[in-house]
C-alpha positions as CSV (number, residue, x, y, z in Angstrom):
1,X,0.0,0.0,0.0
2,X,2.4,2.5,-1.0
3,X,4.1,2.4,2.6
4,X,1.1,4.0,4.2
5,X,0.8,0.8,6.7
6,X,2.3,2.2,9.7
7,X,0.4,5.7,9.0
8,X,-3.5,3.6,8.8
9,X,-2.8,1.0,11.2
10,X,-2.9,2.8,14.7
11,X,-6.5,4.1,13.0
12,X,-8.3,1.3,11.5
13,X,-10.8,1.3,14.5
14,X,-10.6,4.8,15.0
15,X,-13.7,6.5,14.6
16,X,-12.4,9.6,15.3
17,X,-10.8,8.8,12.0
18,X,-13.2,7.4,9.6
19,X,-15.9,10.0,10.2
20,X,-14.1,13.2,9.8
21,X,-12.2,11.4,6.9
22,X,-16.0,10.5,5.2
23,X,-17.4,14.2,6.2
24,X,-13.9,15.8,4.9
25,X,-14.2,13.8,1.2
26,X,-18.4,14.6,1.0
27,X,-17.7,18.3,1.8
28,X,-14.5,18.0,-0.7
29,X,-16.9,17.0,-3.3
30,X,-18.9,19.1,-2.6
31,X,-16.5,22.1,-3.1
32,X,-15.2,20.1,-6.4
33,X,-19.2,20.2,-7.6
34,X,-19.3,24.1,-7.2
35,X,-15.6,24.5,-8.8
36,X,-16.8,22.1,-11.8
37,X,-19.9,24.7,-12.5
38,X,-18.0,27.5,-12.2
39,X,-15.5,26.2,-15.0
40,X,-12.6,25.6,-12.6
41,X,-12.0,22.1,-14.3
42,X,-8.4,21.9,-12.9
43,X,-8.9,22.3,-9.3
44,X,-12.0,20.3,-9.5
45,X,-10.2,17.4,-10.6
46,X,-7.4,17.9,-8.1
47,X,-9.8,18.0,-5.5
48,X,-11.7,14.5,-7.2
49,X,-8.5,12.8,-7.3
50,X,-8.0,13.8,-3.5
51,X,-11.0,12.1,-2.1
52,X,-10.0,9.1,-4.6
53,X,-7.1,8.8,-2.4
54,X,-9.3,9.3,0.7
55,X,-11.4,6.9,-0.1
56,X,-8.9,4.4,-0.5
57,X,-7.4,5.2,2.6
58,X,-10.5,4.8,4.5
59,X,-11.3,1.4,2.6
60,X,-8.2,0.2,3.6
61,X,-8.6,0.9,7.0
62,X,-12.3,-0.8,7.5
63,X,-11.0,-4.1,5.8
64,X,-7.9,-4.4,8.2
65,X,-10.9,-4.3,11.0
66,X,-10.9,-7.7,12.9
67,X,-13.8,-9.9,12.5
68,X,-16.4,-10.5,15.6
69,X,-15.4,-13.5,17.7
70,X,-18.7,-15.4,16.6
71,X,-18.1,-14.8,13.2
72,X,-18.4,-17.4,10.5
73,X,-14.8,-17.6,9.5
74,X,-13.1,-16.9,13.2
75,X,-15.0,-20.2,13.9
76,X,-13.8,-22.0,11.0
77,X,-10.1,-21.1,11.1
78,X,-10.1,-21.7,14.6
79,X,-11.5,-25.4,14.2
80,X,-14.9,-24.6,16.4
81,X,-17.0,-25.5,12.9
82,X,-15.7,-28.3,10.7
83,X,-16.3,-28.4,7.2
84,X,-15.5,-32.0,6.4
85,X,-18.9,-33.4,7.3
86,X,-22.3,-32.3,6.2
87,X,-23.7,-29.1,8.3
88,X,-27.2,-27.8,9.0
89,X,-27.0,-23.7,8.4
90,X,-29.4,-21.2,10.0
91,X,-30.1,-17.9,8.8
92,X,-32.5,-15.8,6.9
93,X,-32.6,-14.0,3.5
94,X,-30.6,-10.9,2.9
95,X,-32.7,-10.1,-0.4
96,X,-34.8,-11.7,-3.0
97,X,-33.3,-14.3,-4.5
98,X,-31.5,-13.2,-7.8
99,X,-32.6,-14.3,-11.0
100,X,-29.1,-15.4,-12.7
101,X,-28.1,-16.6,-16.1
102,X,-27.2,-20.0,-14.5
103,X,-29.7,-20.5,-12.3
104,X,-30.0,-18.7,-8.8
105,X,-28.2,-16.8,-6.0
106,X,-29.4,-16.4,-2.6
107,X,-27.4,-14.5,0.4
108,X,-28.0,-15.5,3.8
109,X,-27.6,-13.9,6.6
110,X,-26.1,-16.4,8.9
111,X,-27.2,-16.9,12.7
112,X,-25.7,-20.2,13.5
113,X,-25.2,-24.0,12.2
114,X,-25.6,-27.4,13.8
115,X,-22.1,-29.3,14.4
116,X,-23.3,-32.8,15.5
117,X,-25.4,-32.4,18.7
118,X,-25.0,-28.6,19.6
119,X,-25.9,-26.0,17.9
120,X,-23.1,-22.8,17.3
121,X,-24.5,-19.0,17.1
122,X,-22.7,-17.1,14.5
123,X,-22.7,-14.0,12.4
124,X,-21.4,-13.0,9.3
125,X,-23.1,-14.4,5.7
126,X,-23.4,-17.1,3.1
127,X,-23.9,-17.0,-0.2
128,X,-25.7,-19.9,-2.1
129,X,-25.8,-20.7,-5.5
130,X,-28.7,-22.7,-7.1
131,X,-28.3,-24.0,-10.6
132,X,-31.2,-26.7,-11.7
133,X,-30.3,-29.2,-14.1
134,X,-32.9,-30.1,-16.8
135,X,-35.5,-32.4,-15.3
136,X,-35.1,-30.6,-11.8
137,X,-37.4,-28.9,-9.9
138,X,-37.2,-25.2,-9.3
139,X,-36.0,-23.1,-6.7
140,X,-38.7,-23.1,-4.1
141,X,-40.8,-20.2,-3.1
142,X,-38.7,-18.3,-0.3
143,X,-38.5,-14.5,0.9
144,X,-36.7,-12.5,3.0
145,X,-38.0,-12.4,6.7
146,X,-39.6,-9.3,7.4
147,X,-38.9,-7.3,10.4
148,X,-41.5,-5.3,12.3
149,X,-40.5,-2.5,14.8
């Protein structure tokens, strides 16, 4: 990254960071917008390429962000959920499933499997893919849970 590493690290969880970083680049645009109407293409585009740079800083720094303990893949590099034998995932429906040009995909929102006997809460996601074959059935009728307040 440019050598930046020791600069982001001591900020990656920082919000103190992140948020005036975000406001900073919206009201750079913002500027940018107002310079861009007024013909001042040059330090429009200086200004663009600055929040480019932002952004990328700040992008950097919320994927170094460690995961949740209970999280889906904490839990299977540390050995709590095994992979080799057949597991029972539960969750609910980020969104429609999508309509795709090989069949389906479907994005769960994980809440927790069954390993043998016990069941394991997690967080974090799955995605799904269903592809029917010719002579199988569809994808069954399914919808995201909705959630009252």
């Amino acid at each position: 990254m440019l050598g930046l590493q020791p600069y982001i690290a001591p900020h990656i969880n920082s919000r103190l960071f992140l948020i005036p970083t975000i406001l900073g680049m919206a009201a750079a645009l913002c500027l940018a917008l107002a310079l861009m109407l007024r013909d001042r293409l040059v330090p429009a585009g200086v200004l663009s390429l600055g929040c480019g740079v932002a952004l990328g800083v700040v992008a950097a720094c919320v994927a170094q962000r460690p995961l949740p303990a209970d999280h889906v893949l904490r839990r299977i590099a540390a050995g709590t959920v095994g992979l080799s034998t057949p597991l029972r995932w539960h969750g609910t429906l980020r969104s429609e499933p999508a309509k795709l040009p090989w069949g389906y995909g479907i994005d769960v929102d994980l809440s927790g499997v069954d390993e043998g006997e016990q069941f394991i809460l997690l967080s974090g996601g799955m995605r799904l893919k269903f592809a029917p074959k010719d002579g199988d059935t569809n994808l069954p009728e399914v919808a995201p849970a909705t959630r009252w307040r």
